[in-house]
N, C-alpha and C positions, 0 to 999 in steps of 0.2 A: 482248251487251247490258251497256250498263255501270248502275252502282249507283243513278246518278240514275234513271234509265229503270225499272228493278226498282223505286223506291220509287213512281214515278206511276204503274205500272201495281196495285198494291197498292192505291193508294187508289183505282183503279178498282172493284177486286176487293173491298174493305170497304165501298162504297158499299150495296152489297144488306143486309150484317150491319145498316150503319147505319139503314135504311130497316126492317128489321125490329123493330128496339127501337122506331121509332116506333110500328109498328105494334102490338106489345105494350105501350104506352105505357111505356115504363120510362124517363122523361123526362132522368132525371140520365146514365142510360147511354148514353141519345143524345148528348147534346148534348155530354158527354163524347170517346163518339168523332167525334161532328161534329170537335170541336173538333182532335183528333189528327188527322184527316185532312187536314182545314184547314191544320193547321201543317207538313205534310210536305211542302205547296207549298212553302213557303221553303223548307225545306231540301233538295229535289231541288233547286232551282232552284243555290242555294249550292252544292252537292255538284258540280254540272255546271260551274259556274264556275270554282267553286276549283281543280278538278281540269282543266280546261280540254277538259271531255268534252261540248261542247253537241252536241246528235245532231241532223239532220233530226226522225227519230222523236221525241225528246225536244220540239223543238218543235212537236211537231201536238199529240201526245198529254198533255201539260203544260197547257195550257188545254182541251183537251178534259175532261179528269179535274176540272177546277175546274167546268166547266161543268154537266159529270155530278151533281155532289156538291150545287150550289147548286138544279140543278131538279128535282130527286129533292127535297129538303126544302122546297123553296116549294109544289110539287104537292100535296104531302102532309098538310102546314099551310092548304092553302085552306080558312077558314072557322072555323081554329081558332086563329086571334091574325092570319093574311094574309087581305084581301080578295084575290081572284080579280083584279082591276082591277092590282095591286101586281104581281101575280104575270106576270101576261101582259105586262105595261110590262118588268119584268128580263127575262124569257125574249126578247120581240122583242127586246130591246135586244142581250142575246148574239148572237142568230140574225144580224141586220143586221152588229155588229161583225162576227162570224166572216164572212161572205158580203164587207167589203167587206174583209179581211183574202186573203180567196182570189183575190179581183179584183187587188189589188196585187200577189198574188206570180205571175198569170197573166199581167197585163199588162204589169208592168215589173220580174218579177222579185225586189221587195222585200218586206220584211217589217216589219211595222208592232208596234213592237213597244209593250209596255206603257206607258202613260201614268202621271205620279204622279196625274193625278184615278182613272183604271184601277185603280191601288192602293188610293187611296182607297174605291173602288167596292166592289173585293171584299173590304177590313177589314170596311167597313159591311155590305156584306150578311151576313157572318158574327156579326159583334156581333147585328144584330137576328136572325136567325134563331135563333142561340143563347139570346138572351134571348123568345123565343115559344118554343120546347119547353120552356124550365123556367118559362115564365108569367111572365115579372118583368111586373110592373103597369106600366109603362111601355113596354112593347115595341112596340106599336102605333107609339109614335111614332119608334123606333129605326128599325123597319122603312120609316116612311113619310122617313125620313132615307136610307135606303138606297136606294132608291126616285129620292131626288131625285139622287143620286148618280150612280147607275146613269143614267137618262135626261140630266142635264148631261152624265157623259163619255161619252157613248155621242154625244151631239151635238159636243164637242169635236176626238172620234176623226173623223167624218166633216168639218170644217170645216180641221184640221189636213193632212186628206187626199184632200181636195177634187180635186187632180192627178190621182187614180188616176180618175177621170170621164173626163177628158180622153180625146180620139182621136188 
């Protein structure tokens, strides 16, 4: 298993620690590690490239771990900076992504890979999540930014790949 791999499944494995400071409310330490977690996507992702080590494994489990990481804190915040309505808009939006993601590499083989609005999607959902576990007075609307993100690229990803429908 090379180094990139070792660090996604790490932040597989801190997702629980993470989820516990929420639960302790110890807000700065969360969102703290939120935020290391967060960033160790780019740099597996860099690690794997640079080094010209992209794995199968590497790519299931690389968004898988993002995915992990974003609804472990949206779940957990319902009701305490996230409506419920927010939260289930990002999660369908992932679930759909990843489902028509499995349909492309089933039916023709390919792989759909990250979009720049995609990118934009998961900044945003990290900014506002981060900014609702330390409370910033404005988070709400971070979040409802993230939200509009998430739901745009999640509509772009299906419209871009409209072919994988086809028979």
């Amino acid at each position: 298993m090379n180094l990139a791999n070792k660090i996604t499944l790490l932040r597989i494995l801190l997702i629980p620690v993470f989820v516990l400071f929420l639960v302790w409310n110890v807000k700065y330490i969360a969102a703290v590690m939120f935020l290391l977690i967060a960033l160790t996507d780019a740099l597996d992702g860099y690690i794997a490239r640079k080094r010209k080590e992209v794995t199968e494994l590497g790519k299931l489990i690389d968004p898988l771990a993002d995915k992990l990481l974003v609804s472990a804190a949206l779940i957990f915040l319902i009701g305490k900076g996230i409506p419920a309505w927010m939260v289930f808009l990002i999660i369908a939006r992932e679930f759909a992504v990843t489902g028509l993601r499995v349909l492309a590499a089933s039916k023709h083989g390919g792989i759909i890979h990250a979009s720049k609005l995609g990118k934009a999607k998961t900044i945003s959902q990290f900014v506002g999540i981060i900014a609702v576990i330390i409370g910033l007075r404005y988070s709400w609307i971070m979040m409802l930014a993230a939200t509009l993100f998430t739901v745009v690229s999640g509509i772009d990803y299906f419209i871009k790949n409209r072919k994988v429908f086809r028979i």
